[in-house]
C-alpha positions as CSV (number, residue, x, y, z in Angstrom):
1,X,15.9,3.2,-14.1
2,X,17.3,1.5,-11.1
3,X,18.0,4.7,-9.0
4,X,14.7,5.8,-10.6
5,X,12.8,3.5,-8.1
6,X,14.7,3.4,-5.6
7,X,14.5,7.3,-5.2
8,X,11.0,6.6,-5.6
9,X,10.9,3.4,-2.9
10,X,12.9,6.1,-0.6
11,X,10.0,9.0,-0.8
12,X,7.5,6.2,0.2
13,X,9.3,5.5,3.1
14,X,10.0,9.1,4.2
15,X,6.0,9.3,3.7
16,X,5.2,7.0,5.7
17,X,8.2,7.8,8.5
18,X,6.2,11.6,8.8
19,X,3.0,9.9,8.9
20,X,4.4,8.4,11.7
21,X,5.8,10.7,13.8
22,X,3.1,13.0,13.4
23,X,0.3,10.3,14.9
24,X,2.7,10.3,17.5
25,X,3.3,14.0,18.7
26,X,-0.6,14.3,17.9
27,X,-1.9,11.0,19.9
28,X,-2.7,11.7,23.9
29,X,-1.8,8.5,24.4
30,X,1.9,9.4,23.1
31,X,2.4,11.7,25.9
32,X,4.0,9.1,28.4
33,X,6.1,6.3,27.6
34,X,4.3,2.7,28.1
35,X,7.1,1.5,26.1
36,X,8.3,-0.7,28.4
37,X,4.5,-1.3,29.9
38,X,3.3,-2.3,26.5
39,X,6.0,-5.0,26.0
40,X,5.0,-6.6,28.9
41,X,1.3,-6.3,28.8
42,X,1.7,-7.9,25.2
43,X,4.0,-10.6,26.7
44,X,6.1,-10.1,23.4
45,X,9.2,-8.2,22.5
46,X,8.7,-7.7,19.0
47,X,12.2,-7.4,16.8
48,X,12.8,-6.3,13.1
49,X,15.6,-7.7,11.3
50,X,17.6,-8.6,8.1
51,X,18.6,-12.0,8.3
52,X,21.4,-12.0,5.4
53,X,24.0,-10.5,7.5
54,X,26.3,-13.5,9.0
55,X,27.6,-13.8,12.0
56,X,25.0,-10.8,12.9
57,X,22.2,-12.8,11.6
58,X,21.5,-15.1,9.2
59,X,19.0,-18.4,8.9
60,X,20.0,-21.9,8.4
61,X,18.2,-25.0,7.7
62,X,18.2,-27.5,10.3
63,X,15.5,-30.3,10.3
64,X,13.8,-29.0,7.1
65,X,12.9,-25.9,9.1
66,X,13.9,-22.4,8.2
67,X,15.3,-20.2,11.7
68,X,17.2,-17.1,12.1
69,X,20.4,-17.1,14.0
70,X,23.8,-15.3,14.5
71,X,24.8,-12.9,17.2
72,X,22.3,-10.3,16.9
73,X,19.6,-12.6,17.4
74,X,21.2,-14.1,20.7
75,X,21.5,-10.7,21.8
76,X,17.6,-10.3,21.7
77,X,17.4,-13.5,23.2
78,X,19.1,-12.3,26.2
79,X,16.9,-8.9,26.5
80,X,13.8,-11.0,25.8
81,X,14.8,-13.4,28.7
82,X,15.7,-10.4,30.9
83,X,12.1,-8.6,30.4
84,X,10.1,-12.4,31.2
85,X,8.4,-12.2,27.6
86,X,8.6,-14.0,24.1
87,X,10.6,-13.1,21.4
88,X,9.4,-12.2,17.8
89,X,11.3,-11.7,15.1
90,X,10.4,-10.7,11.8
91,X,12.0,-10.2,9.2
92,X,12.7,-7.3,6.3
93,X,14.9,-5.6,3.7
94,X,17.9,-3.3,6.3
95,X,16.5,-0.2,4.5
96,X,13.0,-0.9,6.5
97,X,14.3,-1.5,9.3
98,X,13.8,1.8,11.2
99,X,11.1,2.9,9.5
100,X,9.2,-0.7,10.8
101,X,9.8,0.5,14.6
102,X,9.0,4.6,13.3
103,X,5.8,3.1,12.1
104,X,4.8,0.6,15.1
105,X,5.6,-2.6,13.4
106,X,8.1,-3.7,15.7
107,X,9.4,-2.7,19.5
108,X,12.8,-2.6,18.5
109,X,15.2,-3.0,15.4
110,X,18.4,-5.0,15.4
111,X,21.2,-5.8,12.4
112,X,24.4,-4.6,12.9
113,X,23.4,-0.9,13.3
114,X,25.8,1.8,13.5
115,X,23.8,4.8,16.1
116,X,25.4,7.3,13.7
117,X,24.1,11.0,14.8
118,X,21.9,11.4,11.5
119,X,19.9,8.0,12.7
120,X,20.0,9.2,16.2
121,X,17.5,12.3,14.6
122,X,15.1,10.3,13.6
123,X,15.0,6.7,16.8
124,X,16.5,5.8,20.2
125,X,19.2,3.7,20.1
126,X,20.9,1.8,22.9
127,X,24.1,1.3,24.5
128,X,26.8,-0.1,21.9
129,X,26.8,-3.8,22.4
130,X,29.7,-4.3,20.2
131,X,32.2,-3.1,18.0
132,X,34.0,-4.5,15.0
133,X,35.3,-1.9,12.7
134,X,34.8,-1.8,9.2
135,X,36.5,-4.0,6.0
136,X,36.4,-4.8,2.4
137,X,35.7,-8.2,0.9
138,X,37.8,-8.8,-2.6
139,X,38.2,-12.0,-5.0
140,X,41.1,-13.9,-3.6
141,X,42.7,-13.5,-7.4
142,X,42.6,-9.6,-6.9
143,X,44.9,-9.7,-3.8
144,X,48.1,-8.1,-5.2
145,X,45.6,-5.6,-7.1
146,X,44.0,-4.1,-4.0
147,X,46.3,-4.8,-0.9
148,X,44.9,-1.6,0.5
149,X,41.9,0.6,0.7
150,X,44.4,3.2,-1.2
151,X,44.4,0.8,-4.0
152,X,40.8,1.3,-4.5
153,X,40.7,4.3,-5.7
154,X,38.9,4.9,-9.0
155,X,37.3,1.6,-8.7
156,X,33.6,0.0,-8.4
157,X,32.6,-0.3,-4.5
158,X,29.6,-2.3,-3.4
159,X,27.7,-1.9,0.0
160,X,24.5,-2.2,1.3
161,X,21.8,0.2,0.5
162,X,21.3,2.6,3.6
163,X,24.0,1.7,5.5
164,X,27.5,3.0,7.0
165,X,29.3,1.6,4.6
166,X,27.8,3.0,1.5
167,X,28.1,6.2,3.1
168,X,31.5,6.2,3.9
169,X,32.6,4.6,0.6
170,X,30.9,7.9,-1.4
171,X,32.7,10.1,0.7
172,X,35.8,8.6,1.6
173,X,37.6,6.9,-1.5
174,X,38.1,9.3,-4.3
175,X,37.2,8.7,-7.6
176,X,35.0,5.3,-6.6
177,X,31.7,4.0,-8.0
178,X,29.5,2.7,-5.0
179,X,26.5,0.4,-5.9
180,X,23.7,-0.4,-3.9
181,X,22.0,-3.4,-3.1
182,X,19.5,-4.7,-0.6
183,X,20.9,-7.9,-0.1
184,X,24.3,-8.4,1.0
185,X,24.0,-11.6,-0.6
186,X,23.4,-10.1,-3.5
187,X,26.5,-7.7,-2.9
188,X,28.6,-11.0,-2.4
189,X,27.5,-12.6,-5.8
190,X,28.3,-9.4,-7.7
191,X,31.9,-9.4,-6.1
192,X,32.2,-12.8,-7.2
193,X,30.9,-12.3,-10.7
194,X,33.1,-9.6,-11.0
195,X,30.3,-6.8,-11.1
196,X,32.3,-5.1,-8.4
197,X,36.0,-4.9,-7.2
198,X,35.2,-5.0,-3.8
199,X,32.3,-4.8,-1.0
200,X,32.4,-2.7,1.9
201,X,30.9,-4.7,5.1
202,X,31.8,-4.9,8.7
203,X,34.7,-6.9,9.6
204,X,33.1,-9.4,11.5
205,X,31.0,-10.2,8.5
206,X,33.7,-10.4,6.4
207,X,35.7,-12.7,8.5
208,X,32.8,-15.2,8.8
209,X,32.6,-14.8,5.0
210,X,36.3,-15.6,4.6
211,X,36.2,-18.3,6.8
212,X,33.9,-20.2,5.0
213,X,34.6,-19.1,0.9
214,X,38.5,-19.6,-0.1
215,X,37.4,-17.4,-2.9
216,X,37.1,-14.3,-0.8
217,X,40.3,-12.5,0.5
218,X,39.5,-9.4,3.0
219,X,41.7,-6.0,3.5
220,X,41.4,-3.2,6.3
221,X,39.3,-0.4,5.5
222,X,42.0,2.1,6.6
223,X,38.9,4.4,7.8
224,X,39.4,6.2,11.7
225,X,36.5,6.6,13.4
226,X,34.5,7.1,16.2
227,X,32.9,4.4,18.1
228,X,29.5,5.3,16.9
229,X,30.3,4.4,13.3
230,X,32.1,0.5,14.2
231,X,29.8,0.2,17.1
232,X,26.6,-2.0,16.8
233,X,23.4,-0.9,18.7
234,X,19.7,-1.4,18.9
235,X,17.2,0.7,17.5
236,X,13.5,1.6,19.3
237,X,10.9,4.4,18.1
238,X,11.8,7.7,19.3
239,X,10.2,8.0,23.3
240,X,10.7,4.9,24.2
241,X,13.3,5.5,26.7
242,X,11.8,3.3,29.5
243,X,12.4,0.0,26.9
244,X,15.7,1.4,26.4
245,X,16.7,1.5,29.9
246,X,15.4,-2.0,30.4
247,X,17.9,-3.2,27.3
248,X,20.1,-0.7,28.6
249,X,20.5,-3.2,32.2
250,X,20.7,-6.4,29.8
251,X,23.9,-5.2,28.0
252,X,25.6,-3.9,30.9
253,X,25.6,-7.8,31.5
254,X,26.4,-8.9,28.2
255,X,29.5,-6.9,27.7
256,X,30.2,-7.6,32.1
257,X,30.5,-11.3,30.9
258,X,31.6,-11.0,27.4
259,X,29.0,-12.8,26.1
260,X,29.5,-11.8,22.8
261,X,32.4,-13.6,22.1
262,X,30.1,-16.6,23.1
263,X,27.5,-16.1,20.5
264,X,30.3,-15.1,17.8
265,X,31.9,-18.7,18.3
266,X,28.4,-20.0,18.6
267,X,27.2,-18.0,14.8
268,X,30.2,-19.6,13.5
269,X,29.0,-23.2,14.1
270,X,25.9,-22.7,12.2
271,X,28.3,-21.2,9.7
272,X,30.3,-24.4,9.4
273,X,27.4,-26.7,9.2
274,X,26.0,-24.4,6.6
275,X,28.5,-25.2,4.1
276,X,28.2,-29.1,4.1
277,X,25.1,-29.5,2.0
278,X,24.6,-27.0,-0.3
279,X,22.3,-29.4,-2.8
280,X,19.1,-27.5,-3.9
281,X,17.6,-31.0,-3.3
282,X,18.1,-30.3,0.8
283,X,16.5,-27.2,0.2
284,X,13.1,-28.2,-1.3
285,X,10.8,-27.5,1.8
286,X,12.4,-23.9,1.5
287,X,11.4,-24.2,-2.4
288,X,8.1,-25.6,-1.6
289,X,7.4,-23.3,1.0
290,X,7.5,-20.5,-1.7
291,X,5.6,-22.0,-3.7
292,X,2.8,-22.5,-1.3
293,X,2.9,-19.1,-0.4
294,X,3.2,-17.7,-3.9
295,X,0.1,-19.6,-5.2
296,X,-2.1,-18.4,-2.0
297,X,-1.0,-14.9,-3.1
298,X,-2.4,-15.0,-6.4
299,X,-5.0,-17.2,-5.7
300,X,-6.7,-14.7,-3.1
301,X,-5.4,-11.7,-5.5
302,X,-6.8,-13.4,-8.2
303,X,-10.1,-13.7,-6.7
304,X,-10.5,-10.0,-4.9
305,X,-9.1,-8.5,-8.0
306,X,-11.7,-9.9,-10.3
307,X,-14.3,-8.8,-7.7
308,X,-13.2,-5.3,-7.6
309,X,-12.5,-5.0,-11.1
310,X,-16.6,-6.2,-11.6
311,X,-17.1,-3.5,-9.6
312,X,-15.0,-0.7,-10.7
313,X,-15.9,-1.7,-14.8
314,X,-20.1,-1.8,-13.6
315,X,-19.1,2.0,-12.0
316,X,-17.4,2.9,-15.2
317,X,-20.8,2.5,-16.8
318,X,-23.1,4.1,-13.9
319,X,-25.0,7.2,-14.8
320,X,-23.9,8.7,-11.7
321,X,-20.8,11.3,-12.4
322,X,-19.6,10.6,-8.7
323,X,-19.2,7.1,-10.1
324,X,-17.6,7.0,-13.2
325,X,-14.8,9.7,-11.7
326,X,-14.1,7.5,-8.6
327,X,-13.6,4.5,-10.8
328,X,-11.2,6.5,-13.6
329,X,-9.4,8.7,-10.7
330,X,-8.6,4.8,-8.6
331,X,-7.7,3.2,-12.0
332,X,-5.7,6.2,-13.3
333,X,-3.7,6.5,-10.3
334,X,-3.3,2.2,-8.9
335,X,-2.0,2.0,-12.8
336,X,0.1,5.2,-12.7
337,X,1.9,3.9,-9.6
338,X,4.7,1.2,-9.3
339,X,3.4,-2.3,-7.4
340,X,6.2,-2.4,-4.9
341,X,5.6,1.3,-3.9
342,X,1.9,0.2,-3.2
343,X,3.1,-2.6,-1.4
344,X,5.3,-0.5,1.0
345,X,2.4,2.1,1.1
346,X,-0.1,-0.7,2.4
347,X,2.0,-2.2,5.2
348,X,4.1,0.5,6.4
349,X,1.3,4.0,5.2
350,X,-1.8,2.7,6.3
351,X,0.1,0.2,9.1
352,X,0.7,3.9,11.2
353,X,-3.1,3.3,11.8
354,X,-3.8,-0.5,11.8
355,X,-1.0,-2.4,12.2
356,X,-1.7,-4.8,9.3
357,X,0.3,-8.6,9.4
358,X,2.8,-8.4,6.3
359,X,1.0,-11.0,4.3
360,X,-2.0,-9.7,4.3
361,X,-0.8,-6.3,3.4
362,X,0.7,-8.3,0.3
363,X,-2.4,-9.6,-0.7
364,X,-4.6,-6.3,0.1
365,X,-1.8,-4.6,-2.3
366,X,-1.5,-7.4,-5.2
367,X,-5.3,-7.2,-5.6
368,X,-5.7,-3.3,-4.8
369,X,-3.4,-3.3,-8.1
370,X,-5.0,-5.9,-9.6
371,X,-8.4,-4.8,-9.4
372,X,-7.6,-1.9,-11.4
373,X,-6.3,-3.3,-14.3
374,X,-8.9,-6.3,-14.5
375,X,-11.3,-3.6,-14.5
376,X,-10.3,-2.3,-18.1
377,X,-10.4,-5.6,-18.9
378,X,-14.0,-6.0,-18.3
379,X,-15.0,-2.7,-19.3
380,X,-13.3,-3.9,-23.0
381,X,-15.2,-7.3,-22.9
382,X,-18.6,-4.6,-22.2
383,X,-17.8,-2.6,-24.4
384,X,-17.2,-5.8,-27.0
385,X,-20.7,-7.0,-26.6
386,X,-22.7,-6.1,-30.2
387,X,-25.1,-3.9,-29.5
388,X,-28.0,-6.3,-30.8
389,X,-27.6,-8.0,-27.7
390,X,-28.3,-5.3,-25.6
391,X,-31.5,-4.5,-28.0
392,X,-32.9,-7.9,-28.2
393,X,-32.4,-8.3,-24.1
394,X,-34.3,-4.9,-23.8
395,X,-37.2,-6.4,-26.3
396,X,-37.5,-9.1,-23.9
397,X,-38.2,-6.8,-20.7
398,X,-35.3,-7.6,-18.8
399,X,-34.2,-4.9,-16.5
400,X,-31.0,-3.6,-17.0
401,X,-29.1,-5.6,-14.0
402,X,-30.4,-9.0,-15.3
403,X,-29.6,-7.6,-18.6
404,X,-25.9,-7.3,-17.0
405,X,-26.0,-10.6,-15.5
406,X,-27.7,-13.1,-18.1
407,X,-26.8,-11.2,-21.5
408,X,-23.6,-8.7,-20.9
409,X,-21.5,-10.0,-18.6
410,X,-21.4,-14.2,-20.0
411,X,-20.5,-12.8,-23.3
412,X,-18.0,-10.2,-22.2
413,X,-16.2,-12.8,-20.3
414,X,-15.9,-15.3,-23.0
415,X,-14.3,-12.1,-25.0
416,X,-12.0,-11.5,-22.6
417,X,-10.7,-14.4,-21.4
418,X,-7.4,-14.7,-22.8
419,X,-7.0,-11.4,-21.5
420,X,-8.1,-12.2,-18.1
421,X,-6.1,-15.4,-18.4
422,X,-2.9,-13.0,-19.5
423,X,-3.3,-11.1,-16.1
424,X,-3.6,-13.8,-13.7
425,X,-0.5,-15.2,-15.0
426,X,1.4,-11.6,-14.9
427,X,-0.1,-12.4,-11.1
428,X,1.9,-14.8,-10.5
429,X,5.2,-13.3,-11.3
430,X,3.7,-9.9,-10.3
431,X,3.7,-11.6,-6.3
432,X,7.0,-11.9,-6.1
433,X,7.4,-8.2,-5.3
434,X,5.6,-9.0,-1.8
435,X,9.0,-10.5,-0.5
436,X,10.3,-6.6,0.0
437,X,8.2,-6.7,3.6
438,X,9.0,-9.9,4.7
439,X,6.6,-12.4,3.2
440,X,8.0,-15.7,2.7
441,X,6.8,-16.1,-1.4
442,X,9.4,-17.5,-3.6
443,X,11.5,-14.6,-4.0
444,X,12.0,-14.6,-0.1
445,X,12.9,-18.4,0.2
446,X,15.4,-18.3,-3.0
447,X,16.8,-15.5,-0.7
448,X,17.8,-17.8,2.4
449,X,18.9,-20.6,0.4
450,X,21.5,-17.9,-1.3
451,X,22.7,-16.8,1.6
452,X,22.7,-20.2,3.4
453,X,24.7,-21.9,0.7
454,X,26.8,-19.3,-0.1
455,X,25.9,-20.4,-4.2
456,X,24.6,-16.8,-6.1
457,X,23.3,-18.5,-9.4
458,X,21.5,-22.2,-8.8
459,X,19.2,-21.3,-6.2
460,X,17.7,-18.2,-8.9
461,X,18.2,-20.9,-11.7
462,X,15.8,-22.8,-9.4
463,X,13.4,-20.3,-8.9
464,X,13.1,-19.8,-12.8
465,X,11.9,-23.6,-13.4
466,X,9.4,-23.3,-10.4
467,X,8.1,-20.0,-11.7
468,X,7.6,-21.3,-15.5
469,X,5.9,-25.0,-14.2
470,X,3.5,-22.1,-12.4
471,X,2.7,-20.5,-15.4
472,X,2.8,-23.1,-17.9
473,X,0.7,-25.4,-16.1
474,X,-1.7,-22.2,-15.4
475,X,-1.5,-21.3,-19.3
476,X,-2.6,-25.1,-20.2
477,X,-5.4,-24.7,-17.9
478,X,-6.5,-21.3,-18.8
479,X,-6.4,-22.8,-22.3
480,X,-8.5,-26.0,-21.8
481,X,-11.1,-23.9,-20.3
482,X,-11.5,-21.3,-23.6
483,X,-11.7,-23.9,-25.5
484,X,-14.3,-25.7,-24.1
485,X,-16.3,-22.0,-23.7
486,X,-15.7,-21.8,-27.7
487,X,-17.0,-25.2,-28.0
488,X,-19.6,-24.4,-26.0
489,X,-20.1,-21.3,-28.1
């Protein structure tokens, strides 16, 4: 089921990634590259990443604020500095990342990313600004097991989803079963759980990672390659080759003065101080900060969804064919289709022609979704009403929309209120799915403090209680108001 929808997040993606690049070999203003022109006009060099990738980049807590940091990020810094404009990072799932700059989300894309000549098809990449070669992470207790990539053989290999690693792992160890995973966090956890024997990453990453977990031993992947697969470079939309020029000057310096070595030692300090308080209690602004943005999520979701389900349920009933088959054929469809893939439709499909802000492509998506199914809803509650109601109301003379609005409607909602009650709460839960582009929900803030703290299982545990108070307290609410309606009744 897994590789079901991740074949089916992948096709979304590749949608989306055309859509692009044929807006851009149709649009005029294509033609010639303001790449560089636009940056500066904008006064903002605008960066993708995926901040779970220490010493590359990672965020830390410092002051009860959330920031991105790690050698990647310094990097930018230094090209961002160079041009004379801002910095502006946002961040993603790695599997996003180049399909963010493909679609104009971003002016370039940075993570640890090998320019390998099958990427090179599809964006501009930089000079390599640094190579670190390739290594496995295994449990500390399997170290006589696996003391070489030869002993690996046969066994279960983790690594990154879209990356080098999984790549080479498939074709280079015989007999291995690779997993995929967006999170390398996530990849770490399942190494440590035992879920897999070892995890393919770069070796930089898996030195930091060994530095600061005793658990974690690390062994020489024992792969020869070219500098384009252990090199590290930046990624910009295909054309832009006056913004890669620019960058171009800024490394020249960086590798001149070795200035990576500078923000390797500098990544490993934040490393260190990450490790000294790993309480979930010194993580609750990141906790609450999730919650906030969870709740204004399914608050505005809540509210646009019930609006357009009014509106799709009253179409249901129109006399008008046109109608009734625009309302079934959206239905149909928003219910036949998977939330997440509506969610990366939404900000990375329809963000080719207006470059929509990642939250509020979550919330157009969340209520696209849930218009549709609050819409059967209300037509059921309609549809409840006995038809003596619909009689007497027609004795009286009223027309048929106050009919809808005095008579139908009031009754249909007291029907359908534990229904309605049912969704909101699946709306909750539902949100958390808005964390794949970016948004900082729940989901997204559970993330940081896993890979801050290095601990796989509290910070979810955490998550859990947060999500049931959510619903629970919603439930008892949702509950004091039907009875009060049936009371009222």
């Amino acid at each position: 089921m897994k590789k079901k929808w991740k074949a089916i997040v992948q096709i979304v993606l590749m949608v989306a990634t055309l859509m692009a690049i044929t807006l851009s070999q149709t649009s005029p203003a294509s033609a010639a590259d303001n790449s560089l022109q636009r940056v500066k006009q904008r006064g903002e060099l605008i960066m993708v990443t995926s901040p779970d990738y220490p010493p590359y980049e990672f965020q830390v807590n410092k002051g009860g604020k959330s920031r991105i940091v790690g050698m990647d990020i310094d990097v930018a810094k230094k090209v961002a500095k160079d041009l004379g404009v801002k910095l502006v990072i946002k961040s993603m799932n790695f599997d996003s990342l180049l399909v963010a700059i493909q679609t104009g989300k971003a002016d370039m894309a940075i993570g640890g990313i090998n320019p390998t000549s099958e990427r090179r098809q599809s964006v501009d990449f930089s000079d390599i600004y640094y190579s670190g070669g390739q290594s496995f992470l295994i449990n500390s207790k399997d170290v006589n097991k696996y003391k070489s990539v030869k002993n690996l053989r046969g066994a279960t290999i983790g690594a990154q989803t879209g990356t080098l690693q999984y790549g080479l792992a498939k074709k280079r160890i015989p007999g291995a079963t690779v997993k995929g995973m967006d999170k390398s966090t996530d990849l770490v956890l399942a190494l440590k759980t035992n879920k897999i024997d070892a995890l393919g990453i770069e070796k930089p990453s898996a030195e930091a990672y060994v530095k600061n977990d005793p658990s974690l031993k690390m062994i020489p992947s024992g792969y020869h390659l070219n500098k384009n697969d252990v090199g590290a470079a930046i990624a910009f939309k295909k054309g832009s080759t006056s913004l890669v020029n620019a960058v171009n000057k800024s490394i020249v310096q960086i590798k001149k003065h070795h200035l990576t070595d500078k923000y390797l030692a500098g990544a490993g300090k934040y490393m260190k101080v990450n490790t000294v308080n790993t309480s979930m209690f010194h993580y609750w602004t990141y906790f609450a900060k999730g919650v906030e943005y969870t709740i204004l999520i399914s608050v505005v979701s809540t509210f646009f969804g019930v609006l357009l389900g009014v509106i799709l349920a009253l179409m249901r009933f129109s006399k008008q064919k046109w109608l009734r088959g625009l309302a079934i054929s959206y239905t149909e469809f928003i219910r036949g289709t998977p939330l997440m893939v509506q969610v990366l439709f939404v900000y990375f499909g329809i963000g080719v022609v207006v470059n929509i802000p990642a939250l509020i492509s979550g919330m157009i998506a969340v209520s696209l979704n849930s218009g549709a199914y609050v819409a059967e809803i209300i037509r059921g509650g309609i549809n409840s009403v006995a038809k003596g109601q619909t009689e007497a109301a027609e004795s009286l003379g009223l027309t048929k929309r106050d009919m809808m609005r005095y008579v139908i409607l009031p009754q249909a909602f007291k029907n359908i209120w534990p229904a309605l009650g049912n969704e909101f709460i699946s709306l909750i839960k539902e949100s958390s799915i808005v964390s794949i582009i970016g948004v900082t929900d729940l989901i997204y803030q559970l993330n940081i403090v896993r890979a801050d703290t290095y601990r796989g299982v509290m910070p979810i545990f955490v998550a859990m209680v947060l999500y049931f108070l959510m619903t629970f307290l919603l439930t008892r609410l949702l509950n004091y108001y039907e009875g009060k309606m049936k009371h009222a009744g």
